[in-house]
C-alpha positions as CSV (number, residue, x, y, z in Angstrom):
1,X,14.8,-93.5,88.3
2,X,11.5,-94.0,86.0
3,X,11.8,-93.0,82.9
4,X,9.0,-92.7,80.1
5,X,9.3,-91.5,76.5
6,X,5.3,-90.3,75.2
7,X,4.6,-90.0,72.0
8,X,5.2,-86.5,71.7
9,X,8.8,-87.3,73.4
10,X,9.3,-90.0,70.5
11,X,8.4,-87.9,67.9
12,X,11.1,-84.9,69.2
13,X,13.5,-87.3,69.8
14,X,13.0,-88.1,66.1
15,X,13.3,-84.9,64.6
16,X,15.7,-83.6,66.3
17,X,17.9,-86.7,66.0
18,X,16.7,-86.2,61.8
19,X,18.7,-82.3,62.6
20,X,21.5,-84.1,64.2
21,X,21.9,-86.1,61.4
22,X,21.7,-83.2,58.8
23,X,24.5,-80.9,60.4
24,X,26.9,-83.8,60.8
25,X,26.4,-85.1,57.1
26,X,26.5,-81.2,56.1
27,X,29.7,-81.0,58.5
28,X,31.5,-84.3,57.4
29,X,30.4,-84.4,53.5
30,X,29.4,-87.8,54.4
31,X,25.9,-89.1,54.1
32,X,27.1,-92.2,55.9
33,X,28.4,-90.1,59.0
34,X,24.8,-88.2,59.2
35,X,22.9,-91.5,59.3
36,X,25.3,-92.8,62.2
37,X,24.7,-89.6,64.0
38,X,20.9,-89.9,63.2
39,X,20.6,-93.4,64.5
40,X,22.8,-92.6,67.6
41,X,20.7,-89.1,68.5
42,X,17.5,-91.1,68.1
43,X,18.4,-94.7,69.3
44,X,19.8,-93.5,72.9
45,X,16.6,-91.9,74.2
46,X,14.6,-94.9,72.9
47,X,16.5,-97.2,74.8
48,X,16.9,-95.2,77.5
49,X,14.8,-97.7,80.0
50,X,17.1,-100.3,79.5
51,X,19.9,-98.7,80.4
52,X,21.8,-98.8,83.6
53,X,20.8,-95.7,86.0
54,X,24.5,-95.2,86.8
55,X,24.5,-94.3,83.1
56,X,22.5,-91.5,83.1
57,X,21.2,-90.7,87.1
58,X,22.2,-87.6,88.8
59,X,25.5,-89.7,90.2
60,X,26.7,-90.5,86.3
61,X,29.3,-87.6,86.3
62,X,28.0,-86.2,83.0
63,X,25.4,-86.3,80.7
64,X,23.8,-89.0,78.9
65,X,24.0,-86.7,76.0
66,X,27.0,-84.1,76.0
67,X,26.8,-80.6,73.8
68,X,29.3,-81.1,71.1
69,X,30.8,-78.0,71.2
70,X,33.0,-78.1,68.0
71,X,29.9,-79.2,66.2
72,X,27.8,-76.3,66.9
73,X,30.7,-73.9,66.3
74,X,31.2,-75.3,62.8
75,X,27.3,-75.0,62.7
76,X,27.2,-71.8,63.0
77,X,30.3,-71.1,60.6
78,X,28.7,-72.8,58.2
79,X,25.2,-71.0,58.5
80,X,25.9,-67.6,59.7
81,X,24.4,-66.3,56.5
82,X,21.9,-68.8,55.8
83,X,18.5,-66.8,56.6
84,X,20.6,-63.7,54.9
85,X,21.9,-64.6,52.1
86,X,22.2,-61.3,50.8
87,X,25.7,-60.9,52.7
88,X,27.3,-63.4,50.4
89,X,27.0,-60.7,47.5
90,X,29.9,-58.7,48.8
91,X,33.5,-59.3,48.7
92,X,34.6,-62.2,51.3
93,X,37.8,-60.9,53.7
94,X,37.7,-63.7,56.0
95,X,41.1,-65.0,54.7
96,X,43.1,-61.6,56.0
97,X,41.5,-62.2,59.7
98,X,43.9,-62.1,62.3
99,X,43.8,-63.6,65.4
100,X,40.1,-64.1,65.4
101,X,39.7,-60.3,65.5
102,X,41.5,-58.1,63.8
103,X,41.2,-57.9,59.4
104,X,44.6,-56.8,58.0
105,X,44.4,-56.1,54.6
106,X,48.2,-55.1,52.2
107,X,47.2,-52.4,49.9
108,X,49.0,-52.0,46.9
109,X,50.2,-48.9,46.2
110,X,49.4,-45.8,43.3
111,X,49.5,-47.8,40.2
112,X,52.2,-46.4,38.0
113,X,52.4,-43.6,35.7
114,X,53.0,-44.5,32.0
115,X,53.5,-41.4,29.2
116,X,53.7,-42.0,25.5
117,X,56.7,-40.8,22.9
118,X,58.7,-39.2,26.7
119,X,60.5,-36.1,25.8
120,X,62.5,-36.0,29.1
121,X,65.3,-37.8,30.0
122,X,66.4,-39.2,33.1
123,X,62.5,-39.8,34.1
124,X,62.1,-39.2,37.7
125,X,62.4,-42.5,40.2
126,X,59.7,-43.1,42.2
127,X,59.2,-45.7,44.9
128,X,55.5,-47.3,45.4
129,X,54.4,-46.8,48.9
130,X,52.3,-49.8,50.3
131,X,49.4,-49.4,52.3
132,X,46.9,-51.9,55.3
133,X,43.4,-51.7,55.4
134,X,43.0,-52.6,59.3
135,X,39.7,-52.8,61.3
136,X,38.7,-54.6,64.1
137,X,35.8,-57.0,64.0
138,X,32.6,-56.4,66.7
139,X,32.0,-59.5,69.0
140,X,28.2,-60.8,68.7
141,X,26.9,-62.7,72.0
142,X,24.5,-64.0,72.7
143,X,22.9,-64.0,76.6
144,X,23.6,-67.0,78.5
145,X,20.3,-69.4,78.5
146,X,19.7,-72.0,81.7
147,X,18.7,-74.9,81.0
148,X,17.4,-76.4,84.7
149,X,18.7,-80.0,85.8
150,X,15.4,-81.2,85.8
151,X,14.7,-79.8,82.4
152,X,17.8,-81.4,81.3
153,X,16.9,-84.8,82.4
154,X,13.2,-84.9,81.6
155,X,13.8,-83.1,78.1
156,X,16.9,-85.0,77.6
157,X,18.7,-84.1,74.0
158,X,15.7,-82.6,72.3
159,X,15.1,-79.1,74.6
160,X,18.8,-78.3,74.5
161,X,18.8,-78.5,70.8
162,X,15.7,-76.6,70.3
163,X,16.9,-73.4,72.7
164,X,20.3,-73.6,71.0
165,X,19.3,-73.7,67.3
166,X,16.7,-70.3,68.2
167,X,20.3,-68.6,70.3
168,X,21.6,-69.1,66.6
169,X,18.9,-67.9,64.7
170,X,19.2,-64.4,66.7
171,X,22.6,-64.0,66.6
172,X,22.5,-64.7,63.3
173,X,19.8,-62.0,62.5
174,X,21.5,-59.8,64.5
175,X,24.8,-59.7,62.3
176,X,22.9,-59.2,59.0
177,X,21.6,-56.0,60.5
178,X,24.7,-54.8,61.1
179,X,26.3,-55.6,57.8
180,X,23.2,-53.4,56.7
181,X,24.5,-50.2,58.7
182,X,27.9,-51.0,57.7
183,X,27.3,-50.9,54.3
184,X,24.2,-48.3,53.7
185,X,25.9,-45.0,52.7
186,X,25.7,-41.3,53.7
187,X,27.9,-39.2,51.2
188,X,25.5,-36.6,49.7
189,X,26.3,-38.7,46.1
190,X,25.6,-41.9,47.1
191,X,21.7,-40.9,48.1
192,X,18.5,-40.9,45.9
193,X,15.3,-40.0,47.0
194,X,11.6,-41.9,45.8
195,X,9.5,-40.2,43.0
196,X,6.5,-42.1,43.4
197,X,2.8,-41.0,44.2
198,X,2.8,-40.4,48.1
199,X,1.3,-42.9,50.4
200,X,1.4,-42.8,54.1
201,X,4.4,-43.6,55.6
202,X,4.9,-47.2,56.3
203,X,8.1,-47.5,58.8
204,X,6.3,-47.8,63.1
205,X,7.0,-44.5,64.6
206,X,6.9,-42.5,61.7
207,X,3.5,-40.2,60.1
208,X,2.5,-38.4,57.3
209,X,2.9,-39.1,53.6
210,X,6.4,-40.7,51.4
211,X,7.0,-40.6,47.5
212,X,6.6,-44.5,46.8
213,X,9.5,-46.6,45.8
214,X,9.0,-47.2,41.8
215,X,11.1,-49.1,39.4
216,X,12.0,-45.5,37.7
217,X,13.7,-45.3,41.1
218,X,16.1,-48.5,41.1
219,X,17.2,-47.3,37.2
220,X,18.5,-44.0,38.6
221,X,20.5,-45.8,41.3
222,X,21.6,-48.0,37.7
223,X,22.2,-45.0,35.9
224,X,24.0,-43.5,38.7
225,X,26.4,-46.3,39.3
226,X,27.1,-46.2,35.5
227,X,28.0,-42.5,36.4
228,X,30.8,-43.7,38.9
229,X,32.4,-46.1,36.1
230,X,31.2,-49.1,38.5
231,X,31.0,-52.7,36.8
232,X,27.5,-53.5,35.6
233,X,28.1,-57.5,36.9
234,X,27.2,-58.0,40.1
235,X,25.1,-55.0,41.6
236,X,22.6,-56.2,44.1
237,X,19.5,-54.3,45.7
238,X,17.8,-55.0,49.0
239,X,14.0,-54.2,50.0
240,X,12.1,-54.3,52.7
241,X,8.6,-56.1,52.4
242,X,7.1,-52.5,52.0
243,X,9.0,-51.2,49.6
244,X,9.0,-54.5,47.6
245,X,4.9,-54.2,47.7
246,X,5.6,-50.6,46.0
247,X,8.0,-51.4,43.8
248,X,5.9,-54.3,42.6
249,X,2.1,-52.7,42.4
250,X,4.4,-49.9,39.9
251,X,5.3,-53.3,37.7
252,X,3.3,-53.7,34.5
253,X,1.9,-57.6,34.0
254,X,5.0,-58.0,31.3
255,X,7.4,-56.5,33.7
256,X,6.8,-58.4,36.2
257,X,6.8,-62.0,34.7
258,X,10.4,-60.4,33.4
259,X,11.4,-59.6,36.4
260,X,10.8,-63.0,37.9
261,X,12.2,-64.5,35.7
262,X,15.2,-64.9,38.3
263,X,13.6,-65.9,41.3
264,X,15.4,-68.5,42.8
265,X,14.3,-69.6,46.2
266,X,17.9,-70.9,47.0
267,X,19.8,-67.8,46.9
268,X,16.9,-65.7,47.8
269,X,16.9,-63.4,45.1
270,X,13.1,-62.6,44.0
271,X,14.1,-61.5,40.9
272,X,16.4,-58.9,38.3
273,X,15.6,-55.8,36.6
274,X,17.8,-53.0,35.4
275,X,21.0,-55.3,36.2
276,X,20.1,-55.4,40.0
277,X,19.1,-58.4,41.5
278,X,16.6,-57.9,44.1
279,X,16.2,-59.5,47.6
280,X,13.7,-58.6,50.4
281,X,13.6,-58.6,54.1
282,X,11.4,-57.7,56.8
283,X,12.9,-54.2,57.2
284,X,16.6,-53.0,55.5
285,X,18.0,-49.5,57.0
286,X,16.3,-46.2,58.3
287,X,17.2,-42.6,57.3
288,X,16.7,-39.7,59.3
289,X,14.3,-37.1,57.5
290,X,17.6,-35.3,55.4
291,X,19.3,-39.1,55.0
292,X,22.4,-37.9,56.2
293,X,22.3,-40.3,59.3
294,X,21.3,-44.3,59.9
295,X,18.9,-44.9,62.6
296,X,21.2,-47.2,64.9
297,X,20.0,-50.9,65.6
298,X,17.0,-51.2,67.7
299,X,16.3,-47.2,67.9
300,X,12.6,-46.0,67.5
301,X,11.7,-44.3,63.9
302,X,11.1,-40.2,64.8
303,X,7.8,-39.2,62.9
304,X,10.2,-37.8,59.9
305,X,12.4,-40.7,59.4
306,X,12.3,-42.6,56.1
307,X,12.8,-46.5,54.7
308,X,15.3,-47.1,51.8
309,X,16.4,-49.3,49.3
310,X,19.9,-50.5,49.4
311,X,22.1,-50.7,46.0
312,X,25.8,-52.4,45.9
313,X,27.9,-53.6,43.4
314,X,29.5,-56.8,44.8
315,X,33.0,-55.1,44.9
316,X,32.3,-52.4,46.5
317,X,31.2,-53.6,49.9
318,X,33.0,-56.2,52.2
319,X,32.3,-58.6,54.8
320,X,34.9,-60.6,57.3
321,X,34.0,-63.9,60.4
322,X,36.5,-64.0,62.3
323,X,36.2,-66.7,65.5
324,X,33.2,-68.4,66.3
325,X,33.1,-69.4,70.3
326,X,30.4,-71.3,71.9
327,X,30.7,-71.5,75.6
328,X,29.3,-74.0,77.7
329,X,29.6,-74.3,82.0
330,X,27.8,-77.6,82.8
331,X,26.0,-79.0,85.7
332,X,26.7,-74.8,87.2
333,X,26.3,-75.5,91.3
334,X,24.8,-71.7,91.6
335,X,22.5,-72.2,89.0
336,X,21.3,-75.4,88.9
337,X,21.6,-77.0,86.0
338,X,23.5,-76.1,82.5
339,X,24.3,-72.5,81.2
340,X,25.3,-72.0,77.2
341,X,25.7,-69.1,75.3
342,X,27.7,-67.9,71.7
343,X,30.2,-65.2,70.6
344,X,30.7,-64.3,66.6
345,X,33.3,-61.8,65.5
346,X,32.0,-60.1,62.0
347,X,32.3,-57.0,60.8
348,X,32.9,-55.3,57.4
349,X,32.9,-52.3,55.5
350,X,32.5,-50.2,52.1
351,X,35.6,-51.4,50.1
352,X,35.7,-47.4,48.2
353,X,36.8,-44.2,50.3
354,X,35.1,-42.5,47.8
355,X,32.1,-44.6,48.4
356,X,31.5,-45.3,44.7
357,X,29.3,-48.3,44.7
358,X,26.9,-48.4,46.9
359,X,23.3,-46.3,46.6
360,X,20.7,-45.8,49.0
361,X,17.2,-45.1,47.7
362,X,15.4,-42.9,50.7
363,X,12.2,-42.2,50.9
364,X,11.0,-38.3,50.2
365,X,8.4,-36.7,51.9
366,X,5.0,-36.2,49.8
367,X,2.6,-33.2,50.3
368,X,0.2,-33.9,53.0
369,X,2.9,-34.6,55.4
């Protein structure tokens, strides 16, 4: 077999063996293990040619280069809220998971009653009934990708990489958006509407004119919270890009150097005012025209549907990973070649019956509509 490694092939082999590196140093805590991994990843293509062909020909039994599957499973552990780091501002009830699947949760019982200078004797005997908090957390997968024999030889280590790191990104996105429906409320308390000047409605799908989203707007969801007795450390907001712009244009030259202030491209937070730190995202949650329902993931906006702002305080909302599974079938005779695809278990939920804790901000129709 010929083999040839262009410079375009040197250069992949080198970043991708520089990503290699990365996750196992990030894995293993160990720079030391990273630059092994680095040196390995890169070194084997390179010296490929010289090489027996038994080593890596059709007839080798396996490839030159085999997925490490515990690898990418603690990969995507590890990184499952990386591009959404929003999600880490909620209450972490991974440790209750059961079985991969299932969040059990012991719930103490009502807390007991206490009276000053009692006048009655014996006091009646009570007995504290426990509680669970049980739900069941939603499998994410991902569609099986093919990656063709020849792909797989020609490519070698770089291509399956590449596919595999954008099957991640997805499912990663995917989970976010669904912690954003989990969390978003409904109650008739828990929803404000915008008070800004109208502008035309931004979200695809929808028409007419919306109140913009000021900064009057996100110190009513404060005030409201306040209202509910909720602790004014750690309450979060999330934006999307449009309602950011609004929220942002409203911001006087003072204000906004205040409200910067806090950016920190780490976390992802763009900023604090009113106690809420503030994130953005492409897009956060849809409400139908009355806001008493969520459009569901991947429906199309009706003309009267509305964006909104998303207010929590860190106790108040929850989030739970439960098993991470990637699945691999290798050299697959009905397909030719190499078939991989992921499963994540997540779900989550608003810690409160009541609700308490979490605001939405929905847009209100402005005249013109």
């Amino acid at each position: 077999m010929k083999y040839k490694l262009s410079i375009i092939g040197l250069m992949a082999a080198f970043v991708m063996a520089a990503f290699i590196g990365g996750v196992t140093a990030e894995i293993a805590g160990n720079a030391g293990a990273g630059i092994t991994a680095f040196l390995i990843a890169f070194g084997v293509p390179v010296l490929k040619p010289f090489f027996p062909a038994k080593w890596y020909g059709k007839d080798a039994g396996v490839a030159l280069m085999a997925i490490q599957v515990e690898v990418w499973q603690n990969h995507i552990e590890g990184n499952l809220f990386k591009d959404n780091t929003f999600l880490l501002a909620s209450t972490d009830a991974s440790m209750y998971v059961e079985q991969g699947k299932i969040v059990h949760i012991p719930q103490a019982g009502v807390v007991a009653n206490v009276e000053k200078s009692r006048s009655s004797l014996p006091a009646s005997v009570s007995q504290r009934t426990d509680t669970d908090v049980t739900y069941e957390l939603s499998p994410f997968t991902t569609d099986p990708i093919l990656l063709p024999n020849a792909e797989k030889y020609e490519l070698s280590y770089a291509k399956r990489e590449s596919v595999l790191a954008e099957h991640e990104t997805a499912l990663n996105e995917r989970v976010a958006e669904d912690f954003l429906r989990i969390w978003a409320p409904t109650a008739v308390g828990s929803i404000l509407r915008t008070t800004g000047e109208g502008t035309e409605a931004h979200v695809d799908g929808t028409t007419g004119m919306r109140k913009k989203f000021v900064p009057a707007d996100l110190k009513r969801a404060g005030t409201a919270m306040d209202k509910q007795n909720v602790a004014k450390t750690g309450r979060y907001c999330i934006m999307s890009a449009d309602m950011y712009s609004q929220f942002t244009d409203a911001l006087e030259a003072t204000e906004y150097r205040d409200f910067s202030k806090t950016f920190d491209p780490v976390t992802g937070v763009m900023g604090m005012m009113y106690g809420f730190k503030v994130y953005v995202r492409s897009s956060v949650v849809v409400y139908n025209e009355d806001a008493s329902a969520i459009n569901a993931y991947g429906a199309a906006a009706s003309a009267t549907d509305n964006d909104a702002v998303l207010c929590w305080q860190v106790s108040a909302v929850e989030r739970a990973v439960g098993s991470v599974t990637f699945f691999d079938k290798t050299n697959d005779p009905t397909y030719y070649g190499d078939v991989y695809s992921f499963e994540v278990r997540a779900g989550g939920r608003k810690r409160r019956a009541d609700g308490k804790g979490v605001i939405a901000i929905v847009q209100e129709a402005a005249s013109g509509v």
